[in-house]
C-alpha positions in Angstrom: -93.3 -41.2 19.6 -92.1 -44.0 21.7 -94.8 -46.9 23.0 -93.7 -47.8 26.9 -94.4 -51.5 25.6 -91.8 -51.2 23.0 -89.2 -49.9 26.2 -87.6 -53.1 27.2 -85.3 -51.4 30.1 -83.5 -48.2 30.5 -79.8 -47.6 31.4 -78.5 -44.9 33.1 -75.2 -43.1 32.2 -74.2 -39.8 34.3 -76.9 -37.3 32.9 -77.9 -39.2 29.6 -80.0 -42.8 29.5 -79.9 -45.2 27.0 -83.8 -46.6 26.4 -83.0 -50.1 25.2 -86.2 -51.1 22.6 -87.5 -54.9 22.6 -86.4 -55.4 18.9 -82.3 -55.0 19.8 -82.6 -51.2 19.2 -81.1 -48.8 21.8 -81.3 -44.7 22.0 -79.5 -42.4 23.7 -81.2 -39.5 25.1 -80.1 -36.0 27.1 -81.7 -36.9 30.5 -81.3 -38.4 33.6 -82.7 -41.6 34.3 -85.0 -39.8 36.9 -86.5 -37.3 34.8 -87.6 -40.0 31.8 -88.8 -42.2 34.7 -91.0 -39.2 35.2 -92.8 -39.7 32.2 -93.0 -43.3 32.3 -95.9 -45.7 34.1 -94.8 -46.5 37.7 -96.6 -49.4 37.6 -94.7 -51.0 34.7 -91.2 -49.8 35.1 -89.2 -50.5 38.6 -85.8 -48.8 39.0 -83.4 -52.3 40.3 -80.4 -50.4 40.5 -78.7 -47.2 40.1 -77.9 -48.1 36.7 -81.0 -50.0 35.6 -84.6 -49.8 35.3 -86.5 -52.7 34.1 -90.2 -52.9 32.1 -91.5 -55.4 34.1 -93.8 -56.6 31.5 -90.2 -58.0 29.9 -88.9 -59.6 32.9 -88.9 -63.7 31.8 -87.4 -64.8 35.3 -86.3 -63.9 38.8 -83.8 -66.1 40.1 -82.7 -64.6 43.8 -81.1 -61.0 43.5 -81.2 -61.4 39.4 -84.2 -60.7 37.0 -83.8 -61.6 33.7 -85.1 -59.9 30.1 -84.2 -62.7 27.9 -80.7 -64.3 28.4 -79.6 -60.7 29.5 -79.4 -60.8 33.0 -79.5 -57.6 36.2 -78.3 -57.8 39.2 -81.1 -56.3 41.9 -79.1 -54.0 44.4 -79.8 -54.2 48.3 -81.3 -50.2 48.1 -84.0 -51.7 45.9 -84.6 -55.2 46.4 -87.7 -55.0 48.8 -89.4 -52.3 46.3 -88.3 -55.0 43.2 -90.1 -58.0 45.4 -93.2 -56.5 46.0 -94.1 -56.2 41.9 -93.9 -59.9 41.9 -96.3 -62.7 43.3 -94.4 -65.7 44.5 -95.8 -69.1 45.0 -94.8 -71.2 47.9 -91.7 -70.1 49.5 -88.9 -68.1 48.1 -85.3 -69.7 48.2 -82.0 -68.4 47.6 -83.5 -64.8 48.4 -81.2 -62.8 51.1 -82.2 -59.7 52.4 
């Protein structure tokens, strides 16, 4: 059994995802990225790409179309920017943020 704290962020890969653990650890597993979004908490995971969904409990910056889970860094794609925005609270204005 897997805890969804323990997910640090999910990559997808044709019809297999790789679920990338906090410790370094990665597994591979025989499902879409969709269908194991299914049984994960929509309110902690956000899909930022086609290819990447994030726990948002990891994310340690957001620097204009990038967040950031450590030094690793993702690149927010325009189909999903405005759904990535609204899980964050920003104070004061927002620069270097395009839409």
């Amino acid at each position: 059994m897997v805890l969804c704290c323990e997910i640090a962020f999910l990559e997808a890969s044709r019809d297999y995802s790789f679920i990338h653990f906090r410790d370094g650890k990665k597994w591979l597993v025989v499902h879409p990225m969709k269908t194991v979004l299914e049984n994960l908490p929509s309110t902690q995971f956000q899909r930022i790409s086609r290819s990447y969904t994030v726990n948002l409990d990891c994310v340690t910056r957001f620097l204009g179309n990038m967040v950031y889970i450590g030094e690793r860094d993702f690149l927010i794609s325009p189909a999903y920017r405005e759904a990535v925005w609204s899980c964050f609270t920003f104070l004061g204005s927002v620069r270097g943020i395009r839409k």
